[in-house]
Phi, psi and omega in degrees: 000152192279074186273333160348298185325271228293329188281308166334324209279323203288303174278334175308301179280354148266002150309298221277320192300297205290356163289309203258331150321093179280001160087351195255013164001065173297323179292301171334309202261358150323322195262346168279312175248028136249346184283356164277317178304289186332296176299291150335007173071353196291195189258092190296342134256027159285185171301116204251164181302176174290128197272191189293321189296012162064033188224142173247125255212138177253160197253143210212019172260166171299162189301304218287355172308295244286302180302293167311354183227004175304323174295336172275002151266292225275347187273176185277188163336290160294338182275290156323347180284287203309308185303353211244330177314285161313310167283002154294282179308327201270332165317309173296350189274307171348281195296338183275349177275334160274000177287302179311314225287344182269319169312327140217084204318308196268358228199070167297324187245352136309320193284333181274329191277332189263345166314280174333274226282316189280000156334274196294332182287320207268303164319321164303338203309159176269001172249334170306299196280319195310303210315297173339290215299283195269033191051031183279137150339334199300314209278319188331303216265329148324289198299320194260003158288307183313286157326333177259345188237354190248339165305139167282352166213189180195163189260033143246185183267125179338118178105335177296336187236007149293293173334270188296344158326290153351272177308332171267356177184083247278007180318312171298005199267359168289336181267018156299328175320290187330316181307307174271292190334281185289020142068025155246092191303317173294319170261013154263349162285304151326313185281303192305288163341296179295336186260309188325298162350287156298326175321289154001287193324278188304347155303322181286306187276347133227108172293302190304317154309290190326300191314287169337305208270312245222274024123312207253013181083008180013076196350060172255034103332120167070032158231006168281141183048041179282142201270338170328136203283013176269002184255094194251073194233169169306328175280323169306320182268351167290297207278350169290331186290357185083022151263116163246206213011234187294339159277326167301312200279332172281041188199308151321280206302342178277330171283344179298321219259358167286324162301245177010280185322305183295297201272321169320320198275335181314300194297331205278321207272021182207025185293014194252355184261107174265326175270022156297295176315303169335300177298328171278340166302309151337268167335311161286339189282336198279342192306288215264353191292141178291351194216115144259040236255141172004283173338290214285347171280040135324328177303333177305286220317313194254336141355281199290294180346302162296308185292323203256346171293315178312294180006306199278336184262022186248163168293157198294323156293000187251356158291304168300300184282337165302337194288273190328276167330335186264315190301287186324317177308304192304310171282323162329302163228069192260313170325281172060073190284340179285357083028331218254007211223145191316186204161131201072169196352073173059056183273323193333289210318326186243028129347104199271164182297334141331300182286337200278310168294020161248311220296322203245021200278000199272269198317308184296279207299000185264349157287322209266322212285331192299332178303314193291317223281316175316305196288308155010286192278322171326310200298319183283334173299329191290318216271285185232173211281134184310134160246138176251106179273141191263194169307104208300333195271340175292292156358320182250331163317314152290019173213137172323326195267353196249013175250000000 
């Protein structure tokens, strides 16, 4: 393998990365000063002091984020930046090497090399760099759904680390789907348990907080269907269109659940892939969730891995447009066409329909991308006889050599 490309690649794009980093990890230091309020005896989810940027930001994960992201308060400033930096890149480096490693299960050191190369390639992406940028979770929070649903076995139990993912945030509790599409029953049992659990946990150790956060609306007011043009979900592109009250929520739950049907159905039909599935699960959780914002679609990033590794198992035209189809995406979001288009103080609203396909192009690819997934897989039935692979924990329970 060419290992140069990657190292090449590697540096290049951290010249470019250190450039594009405004250093102000503001959500970082949001979580650092409410788990400091917190630690000060004050209300952590009250009016929290001002971050540097002279604005004050509310803290708006469940108590137990709080326990969980407590090291990254307790360290000094700087230390903290590098450490939250560092575990950040190597989640994403995490997630694109099992993303290899299943794709191409026999070819290890293909998988280490296009892993190497789609790192620094991936780091351009605009939900890769915001997430950096403003010190969000997202890879973190990647890395460890990754690590729980894509090794064909793992030494602690299947769910455990979708579970606690889940309790710092609860977006990740979507990927329990994966669990039932492959009828692996134990380990969505398992992620519930493990996230109640910890909750529990944050209950014994901040009661009061829990209650306030589970109870009291864990200040998520006025941020479901927000028309910014960076919250880039099905609530997001209703409210630019200006549909609200009983017609927005009826009209969400019917595209939810139209989601939910088209990827469930998706998921059965690549369960043999998981990180085909994995990715459609993703998708789907960024569709229907009310606040998507540009940041949290990190999931293209081990995506697009997935589309140019399927490539290789399609016929050749249909390889080329797969090839074709993974760049343009890749540049979209690379892009960030909503940047490009009015913005801010509700400017979304008078959108023209144009502005609106530029403005909303995150939510069209995640459409364009569950399609490719159809033809795609129709396209590999064609070439050769369909295999159906079962759940990795039934397989080694059936066979001798694998228990």
């Amino acid at each position: 393998m060419p290992w140069g490309i990657p190292v090449v690649l590697a540096v290049v794009v951290a010249f470019w990365l250190s450039d594009q980093i405004s250093r102000g990890f503001i959500d970082l230091e949001v979580y650092r000063i409410g788990i400091d309020t917190l630690r000060d005896g004050g209300d952590m989810y009250g009016d929290l002091p001002e971050t540097s940027f002279g604005i004050g930001l509310p803290f708006i994960y469940p108590p137990f984020a709080a326990l969980a992201l407590s090291p990254f308060a307790l360290l000094p400033w700087s230390a903290a930046v590098v450490g939250y930096f560092t575990v950040s890149v190597a989640a994403l480096a995490v997630t694109l090497f099992l993303v290899a490693r299943r794709m191409w299960p026999s070819q290890r050191g293909l998988g280490w090399w296009a892993a190497a190369t789609a790192l620094p390639l991936t780091l351009l992406l605009e939900p890769t760099v915001s997430t950096l940028d403003f010190g969000q979770v997202n890879l973190i929070l990647m890395g460890l759904v990754a690590a729980d649903c894509l090794p064909e076995k793992t030494k602690w139990p299947r769910g455990v680390l979708v579970g606690i993912a889940a309790a710092i945030k609860l977006t990740p509790a979507a990927f329990v789907l994966y669990f039932l599409v492959r009828k692996d029953y134990k380990a969505a049992i398992t992620a519930a348990a493990t996230g109640a659990t910890v909750t529990a946990l944050a209950f014994a150790v901040l009661p009061r907080e829990s209650f306030d956060y589970w109870f009291g609306g864990g200040n998520m007011s006025g941020l479901s269907g927000s028309v910014f043009h960076t919250n880039q979900s099905i609530q997001g592109v209703l409210a630019r269109f200006g549909i609200s009250g009983i017609a927005f929520t009826a009209l969400w739950l019917v595209l939810a659940a139209l989601a939910l049907a088209v990827v469930y159905a998706i998921m059965r039909k690549v369960a043999d892939v998981p990180p085909l599935a994995l990715f459609a699960n993703a998708l789907l959780a960024l569709l229907v969730s009310p606040i998507s914002w540009s940041h949290h679609w990190v999931w293209v990033a081990p995506g697009l891995l997935v589309m140019v590794a399927y490539a290789g198992r399609l016929p050749r035209n249909a390889a080329i447009a797969c090839y074709l189809s993974t760049i343009a995406i890749a540049w979209v979001f690379y892009y960030a066409p909503h940047e490009r288009v009015p913005q801010g103080e509700d400017r979304e609203l008078s959108w023209s329909i144009g502005q609106h396909i530029v403005g909303d192009a995150y939510v069209w690819m995640a459409l364009l991308m569950l399609g490719w997934m159809v033809l795609a897989r129709r396209a590999q039935q064609r070439a050769e006889p369909e295999q159906v692979i079962e759940p990795d924990e039934v397989v080694a329970e059936r066979s001798p050599t694998l228990r």
